[in-house]
Backbone as a chain_set.jsonl record, in Angstrom:
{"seq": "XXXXXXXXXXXXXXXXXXXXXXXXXXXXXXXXXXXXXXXXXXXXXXXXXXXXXXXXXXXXXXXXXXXXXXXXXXXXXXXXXXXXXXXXXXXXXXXXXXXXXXXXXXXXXXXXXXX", "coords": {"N": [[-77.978, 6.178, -15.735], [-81.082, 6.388, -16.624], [-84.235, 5.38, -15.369], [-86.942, 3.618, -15.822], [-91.086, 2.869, -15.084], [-92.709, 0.228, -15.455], [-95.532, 0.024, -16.923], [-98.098, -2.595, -16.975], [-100.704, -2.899, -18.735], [-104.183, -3.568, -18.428], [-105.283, -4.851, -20.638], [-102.506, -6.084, -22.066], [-102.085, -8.135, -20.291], [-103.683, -9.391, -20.32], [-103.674, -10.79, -22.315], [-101.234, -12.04, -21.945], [-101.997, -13.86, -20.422], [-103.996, -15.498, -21.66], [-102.235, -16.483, -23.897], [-100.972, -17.896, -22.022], [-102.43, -19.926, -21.271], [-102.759, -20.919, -23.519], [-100.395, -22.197, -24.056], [-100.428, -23.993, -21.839], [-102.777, -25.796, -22.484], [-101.771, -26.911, -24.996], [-98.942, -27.549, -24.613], [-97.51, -28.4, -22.05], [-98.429, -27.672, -18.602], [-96.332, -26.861, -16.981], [-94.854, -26.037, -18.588], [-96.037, -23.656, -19.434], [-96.069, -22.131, -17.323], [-93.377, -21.708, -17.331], [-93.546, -20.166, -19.168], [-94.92, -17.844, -18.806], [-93.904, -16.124, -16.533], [-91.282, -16.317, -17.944], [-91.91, -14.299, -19.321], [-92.406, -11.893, -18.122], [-90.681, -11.603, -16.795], [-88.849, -10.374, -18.773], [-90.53, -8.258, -19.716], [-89.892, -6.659, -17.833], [-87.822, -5.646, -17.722], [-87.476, -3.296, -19.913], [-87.18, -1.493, -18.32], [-85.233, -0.564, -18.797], [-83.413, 1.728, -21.087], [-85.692, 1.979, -22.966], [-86.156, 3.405, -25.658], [-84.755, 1.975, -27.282], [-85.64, -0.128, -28.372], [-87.039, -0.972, -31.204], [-89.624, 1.203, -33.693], [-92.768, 0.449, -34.005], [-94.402, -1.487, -37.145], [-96.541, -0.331, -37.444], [-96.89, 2.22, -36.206], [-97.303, 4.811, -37.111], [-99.808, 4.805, -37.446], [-100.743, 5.61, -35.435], [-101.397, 7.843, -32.746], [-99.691, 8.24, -30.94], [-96.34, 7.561, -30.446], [-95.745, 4.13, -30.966], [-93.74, 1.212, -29.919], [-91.785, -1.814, -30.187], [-90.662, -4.893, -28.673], [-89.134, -7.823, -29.278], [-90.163, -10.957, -27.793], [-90.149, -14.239, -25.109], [-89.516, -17.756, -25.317], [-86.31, -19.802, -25.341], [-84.546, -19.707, -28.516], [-85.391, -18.141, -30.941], [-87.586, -15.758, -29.992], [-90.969, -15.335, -30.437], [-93.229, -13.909, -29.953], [-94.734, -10.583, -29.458], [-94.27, -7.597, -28.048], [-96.179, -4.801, -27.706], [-95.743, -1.981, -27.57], [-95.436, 2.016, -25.513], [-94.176, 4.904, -24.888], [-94.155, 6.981, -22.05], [-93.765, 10.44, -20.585], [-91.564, 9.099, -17.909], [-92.421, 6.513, -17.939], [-93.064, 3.293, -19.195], [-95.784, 2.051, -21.293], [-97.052, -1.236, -21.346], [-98.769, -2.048, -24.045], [-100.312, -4.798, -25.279], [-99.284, -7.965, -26.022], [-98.605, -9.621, -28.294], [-99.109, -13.198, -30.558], [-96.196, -13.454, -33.103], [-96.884, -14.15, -35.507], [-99.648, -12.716, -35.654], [-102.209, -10.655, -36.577], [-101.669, -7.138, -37.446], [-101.537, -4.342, -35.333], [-103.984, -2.015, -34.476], [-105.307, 0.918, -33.744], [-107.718, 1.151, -32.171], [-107.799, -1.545, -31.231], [-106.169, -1.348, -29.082], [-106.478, -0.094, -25.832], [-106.048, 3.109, -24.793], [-105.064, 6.319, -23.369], [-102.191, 8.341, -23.87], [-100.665, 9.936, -20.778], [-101.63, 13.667, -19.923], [-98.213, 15.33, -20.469]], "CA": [[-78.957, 5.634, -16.638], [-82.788, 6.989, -16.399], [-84.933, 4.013, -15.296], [-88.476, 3.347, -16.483], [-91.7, 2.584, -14.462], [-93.384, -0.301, -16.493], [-97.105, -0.9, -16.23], [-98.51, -3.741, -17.934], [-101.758, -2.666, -19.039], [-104.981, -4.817, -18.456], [-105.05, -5.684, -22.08], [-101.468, -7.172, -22.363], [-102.683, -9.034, -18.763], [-105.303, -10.626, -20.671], [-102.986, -11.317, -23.749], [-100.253, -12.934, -21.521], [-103.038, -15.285, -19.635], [-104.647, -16.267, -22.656], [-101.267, -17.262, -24.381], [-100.312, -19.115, -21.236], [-103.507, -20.708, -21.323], [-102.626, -21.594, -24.699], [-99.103, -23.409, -23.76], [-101.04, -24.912, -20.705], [-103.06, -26.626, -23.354], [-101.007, -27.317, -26.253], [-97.382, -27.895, -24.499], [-97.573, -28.661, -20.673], [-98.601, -26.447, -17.368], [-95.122, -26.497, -16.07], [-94.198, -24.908, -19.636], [-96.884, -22.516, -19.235], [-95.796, -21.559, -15.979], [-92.248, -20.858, -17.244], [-93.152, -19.188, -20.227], [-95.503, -16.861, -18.377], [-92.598, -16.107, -15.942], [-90.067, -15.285, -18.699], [-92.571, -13.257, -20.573], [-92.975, -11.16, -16.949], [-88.951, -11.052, -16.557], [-88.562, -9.57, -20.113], [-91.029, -6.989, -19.704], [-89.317, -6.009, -16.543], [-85.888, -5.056, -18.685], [-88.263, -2.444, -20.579], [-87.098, 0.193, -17.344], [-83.597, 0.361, -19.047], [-83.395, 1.445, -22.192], [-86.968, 1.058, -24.056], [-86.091, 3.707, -26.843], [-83.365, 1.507, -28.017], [-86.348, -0.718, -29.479], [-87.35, 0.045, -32.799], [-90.813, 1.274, -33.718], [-93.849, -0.803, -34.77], [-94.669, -0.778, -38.296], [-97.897, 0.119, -37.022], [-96.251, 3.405, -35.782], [-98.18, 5.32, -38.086], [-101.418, 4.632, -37.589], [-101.21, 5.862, -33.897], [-101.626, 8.803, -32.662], [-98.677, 7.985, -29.991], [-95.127, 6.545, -30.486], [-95.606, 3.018, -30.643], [-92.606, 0.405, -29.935], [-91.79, -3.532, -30.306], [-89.569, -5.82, -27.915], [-89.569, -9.765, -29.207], [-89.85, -11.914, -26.342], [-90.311, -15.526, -25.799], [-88.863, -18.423, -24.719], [-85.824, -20.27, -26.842], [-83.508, -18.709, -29.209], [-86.48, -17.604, -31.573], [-88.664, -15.385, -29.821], [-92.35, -15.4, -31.588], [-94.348, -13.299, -29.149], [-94.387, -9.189, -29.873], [-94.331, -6.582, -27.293], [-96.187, -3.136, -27.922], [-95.369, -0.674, -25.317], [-95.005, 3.349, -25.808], [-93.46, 5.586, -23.366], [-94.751, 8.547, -21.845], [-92.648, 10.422, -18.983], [-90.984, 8.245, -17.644], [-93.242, 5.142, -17.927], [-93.32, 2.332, -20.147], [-96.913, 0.921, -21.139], [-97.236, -2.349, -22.305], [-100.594, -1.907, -24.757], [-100.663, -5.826, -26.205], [-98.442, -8.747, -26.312], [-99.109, -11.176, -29.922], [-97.841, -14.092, -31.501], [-95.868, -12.223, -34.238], [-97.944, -14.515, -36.652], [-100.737, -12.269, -35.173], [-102.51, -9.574, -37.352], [-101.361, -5.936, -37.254], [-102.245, -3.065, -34.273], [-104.696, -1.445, -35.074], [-105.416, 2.069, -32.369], [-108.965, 0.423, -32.02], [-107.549, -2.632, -30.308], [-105.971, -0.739, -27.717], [-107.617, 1.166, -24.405], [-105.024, 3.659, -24.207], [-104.509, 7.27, -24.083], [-101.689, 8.907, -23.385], [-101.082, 10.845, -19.937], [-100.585, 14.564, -20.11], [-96.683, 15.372, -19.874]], "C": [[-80.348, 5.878, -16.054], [-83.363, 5.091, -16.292], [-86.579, 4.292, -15.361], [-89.037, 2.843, -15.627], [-92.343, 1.958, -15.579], [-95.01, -0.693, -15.728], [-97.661, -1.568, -17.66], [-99.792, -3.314, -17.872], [-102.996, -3.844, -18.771], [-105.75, -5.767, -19.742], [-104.032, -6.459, -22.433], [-101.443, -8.23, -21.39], [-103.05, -9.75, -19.781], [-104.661, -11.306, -21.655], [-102.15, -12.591, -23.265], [-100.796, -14.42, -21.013], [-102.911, -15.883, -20.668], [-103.678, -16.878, -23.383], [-100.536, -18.524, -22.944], [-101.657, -19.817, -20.852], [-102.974, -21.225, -22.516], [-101.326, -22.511, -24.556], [-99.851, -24.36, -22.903], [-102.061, -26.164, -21.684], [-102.831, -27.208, -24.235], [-99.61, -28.064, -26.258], [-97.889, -28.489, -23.203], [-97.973, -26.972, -19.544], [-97.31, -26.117, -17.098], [-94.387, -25.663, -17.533], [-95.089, -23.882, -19.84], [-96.701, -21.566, -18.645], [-94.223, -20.905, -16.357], [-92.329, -19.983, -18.232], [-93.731, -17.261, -19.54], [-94.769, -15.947, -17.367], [-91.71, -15.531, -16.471], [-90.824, -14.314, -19.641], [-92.075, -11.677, -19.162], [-91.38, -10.427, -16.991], [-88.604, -10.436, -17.367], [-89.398, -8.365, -20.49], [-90.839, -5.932, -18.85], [-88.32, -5.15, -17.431], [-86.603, -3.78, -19.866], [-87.75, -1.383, -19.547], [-86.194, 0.844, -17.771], [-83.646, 0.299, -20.279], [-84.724, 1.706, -23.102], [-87.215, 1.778, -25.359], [-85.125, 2.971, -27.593], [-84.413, 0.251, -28.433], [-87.048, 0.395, -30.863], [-88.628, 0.117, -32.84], [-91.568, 0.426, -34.441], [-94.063, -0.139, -35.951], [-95.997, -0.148, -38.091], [-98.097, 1.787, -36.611], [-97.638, 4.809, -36.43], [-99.542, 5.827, -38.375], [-101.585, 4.705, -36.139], [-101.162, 6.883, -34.006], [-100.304, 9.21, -31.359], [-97.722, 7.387, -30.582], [-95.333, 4.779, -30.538], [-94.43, 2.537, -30.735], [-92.638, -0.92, -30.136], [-90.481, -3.781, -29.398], [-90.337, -7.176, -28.22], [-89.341, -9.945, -28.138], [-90.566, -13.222, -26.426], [-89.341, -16.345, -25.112], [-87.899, -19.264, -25.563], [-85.419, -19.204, -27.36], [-84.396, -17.74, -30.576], [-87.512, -17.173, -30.723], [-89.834, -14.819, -31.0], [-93.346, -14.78, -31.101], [-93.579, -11.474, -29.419], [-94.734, -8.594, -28.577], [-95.111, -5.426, -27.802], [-96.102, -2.234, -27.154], [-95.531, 0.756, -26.576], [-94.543, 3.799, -24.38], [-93.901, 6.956, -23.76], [-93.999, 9.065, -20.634], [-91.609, 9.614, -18.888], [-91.497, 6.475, -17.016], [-93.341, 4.865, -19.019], [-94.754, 1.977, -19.977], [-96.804, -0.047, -22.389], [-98.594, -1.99, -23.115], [-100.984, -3.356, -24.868], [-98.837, -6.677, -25.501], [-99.079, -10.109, -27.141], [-98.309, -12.093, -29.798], [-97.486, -12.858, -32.937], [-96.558, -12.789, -35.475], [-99.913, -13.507, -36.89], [-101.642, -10.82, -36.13], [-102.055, -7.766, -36.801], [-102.159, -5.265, -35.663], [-102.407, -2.951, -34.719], [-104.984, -0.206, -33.763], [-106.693, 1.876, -31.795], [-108.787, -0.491, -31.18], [-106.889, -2.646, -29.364], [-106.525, 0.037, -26.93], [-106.513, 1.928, -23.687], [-104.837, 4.956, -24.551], [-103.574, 7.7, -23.134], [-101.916, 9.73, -22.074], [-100.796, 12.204, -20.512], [-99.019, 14.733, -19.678], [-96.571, 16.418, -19.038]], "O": [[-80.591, 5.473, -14.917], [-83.019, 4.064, -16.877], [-87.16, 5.254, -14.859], [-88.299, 2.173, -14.906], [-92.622, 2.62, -16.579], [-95.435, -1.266, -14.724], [-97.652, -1.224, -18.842], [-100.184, -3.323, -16.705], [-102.676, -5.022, -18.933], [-106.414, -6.803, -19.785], [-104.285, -7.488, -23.059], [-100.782, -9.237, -21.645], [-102.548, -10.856, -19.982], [-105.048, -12.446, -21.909], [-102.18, -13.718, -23.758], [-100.335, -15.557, -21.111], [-102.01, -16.697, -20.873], [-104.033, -18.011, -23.707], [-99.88, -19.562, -23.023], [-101.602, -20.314, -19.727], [-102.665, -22.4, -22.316], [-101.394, -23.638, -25.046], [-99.898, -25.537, -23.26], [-101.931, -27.363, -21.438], [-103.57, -28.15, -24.52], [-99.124, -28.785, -27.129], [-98.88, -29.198, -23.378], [-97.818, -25.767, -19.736], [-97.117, -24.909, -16.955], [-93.506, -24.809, -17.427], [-94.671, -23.075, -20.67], [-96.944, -20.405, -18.974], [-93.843, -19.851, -15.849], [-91.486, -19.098, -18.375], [-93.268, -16.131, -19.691], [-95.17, -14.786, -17.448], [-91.182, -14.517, -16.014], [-90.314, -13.682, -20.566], [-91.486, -10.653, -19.506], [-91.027, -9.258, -17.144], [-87.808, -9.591, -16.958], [-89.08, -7.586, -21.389], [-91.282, -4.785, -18.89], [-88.364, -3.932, -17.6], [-85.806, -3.499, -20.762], [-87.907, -0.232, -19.953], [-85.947, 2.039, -17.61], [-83.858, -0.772, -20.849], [-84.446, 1.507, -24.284], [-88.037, 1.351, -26.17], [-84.699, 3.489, -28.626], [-83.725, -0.598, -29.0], [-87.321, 1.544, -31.21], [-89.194, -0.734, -32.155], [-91.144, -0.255, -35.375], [-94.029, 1.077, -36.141], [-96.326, 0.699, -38.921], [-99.145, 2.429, -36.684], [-98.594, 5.383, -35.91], [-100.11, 6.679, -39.059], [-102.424, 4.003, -35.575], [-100.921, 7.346, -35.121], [-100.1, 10.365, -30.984], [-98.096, 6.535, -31.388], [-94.633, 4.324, -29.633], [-93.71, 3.134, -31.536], [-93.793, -1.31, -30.305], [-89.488, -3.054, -29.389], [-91.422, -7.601, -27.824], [-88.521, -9.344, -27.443], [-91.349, -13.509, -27.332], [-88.451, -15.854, -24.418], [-88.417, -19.61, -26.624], [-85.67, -18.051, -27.01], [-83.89, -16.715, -31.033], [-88.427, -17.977, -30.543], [-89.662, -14.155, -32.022], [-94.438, -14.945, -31.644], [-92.387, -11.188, -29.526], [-95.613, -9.199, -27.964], [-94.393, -4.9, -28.652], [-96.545, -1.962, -26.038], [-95.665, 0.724, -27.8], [-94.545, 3.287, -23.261], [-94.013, 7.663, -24.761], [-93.624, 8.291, -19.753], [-90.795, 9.467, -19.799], [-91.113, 5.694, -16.145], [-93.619, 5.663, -19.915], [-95.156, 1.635, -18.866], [-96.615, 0.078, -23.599], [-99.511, -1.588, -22.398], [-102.168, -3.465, -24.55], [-97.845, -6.248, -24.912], [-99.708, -11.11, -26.797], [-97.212, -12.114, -29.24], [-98.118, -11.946, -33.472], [-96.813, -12.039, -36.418], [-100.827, -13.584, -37.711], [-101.001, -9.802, -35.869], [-102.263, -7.434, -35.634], [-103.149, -5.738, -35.106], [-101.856, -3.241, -35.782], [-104.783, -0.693, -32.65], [-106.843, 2.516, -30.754], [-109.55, -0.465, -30.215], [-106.794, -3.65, -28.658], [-107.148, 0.983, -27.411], [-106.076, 1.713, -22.556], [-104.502, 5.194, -25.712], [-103.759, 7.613, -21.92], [-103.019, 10.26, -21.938], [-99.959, 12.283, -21.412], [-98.643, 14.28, -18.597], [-95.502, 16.645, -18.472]]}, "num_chains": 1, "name": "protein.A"}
């Protein structure tokens, strides 16, 4: 099985804070702390596998592959993944609430490497 190098981009960084800022204020710190934790562990599992997610409807309106992995804490995950893969690296671009408005290729800082 081919294994994936994931880098979390410093846009889905900022996404993941700011939603665990948002539990830290809304739920508790110590549920902040685990959500931010299982967000981290579930973006790890992106090395095996990450064409076996399906593409964003957003797909389209890139100029790259885009992908989706739900993730989340609980039997309803509500937080979106966007990754693409290039080589043999996963990048995270984003991570939403899925209540969250569409990608747009504007709201990512990402271009492809050459292959």
């Amino acid at each position: 099985m081919k294994l994936f190098q994931v880098v979390v981009l410093p846009q889905a960084e900022a996404d993941i804070e700011a939603n665990a800022h948002w539990w830290a204020l809304n739920r508790s710190f110590g549920q902040a702390v685990h959500w931010f934790d299982v967000i981290h562990e579930q973006l790890s599992s992106l090395a095996f596998l990450p064409e076996s997610h399906s593409l964003s409807p957003e797909n389209d309106d890139f100029p790259f592959e885009i992908r989706d992995k739900l993730v989340g804490i609980g039997s309803r995950p509500s937080y979106r993944v966007v990754f693409t893969i290039a080589n043999d690296t996963v990048f995270v671009l984003t991570v939403r609430r899925g209540t969250q408005d569409v990608v747009r290729p504007h709201d990512v800082d990402f271009s492809p490497p050459d292959s």
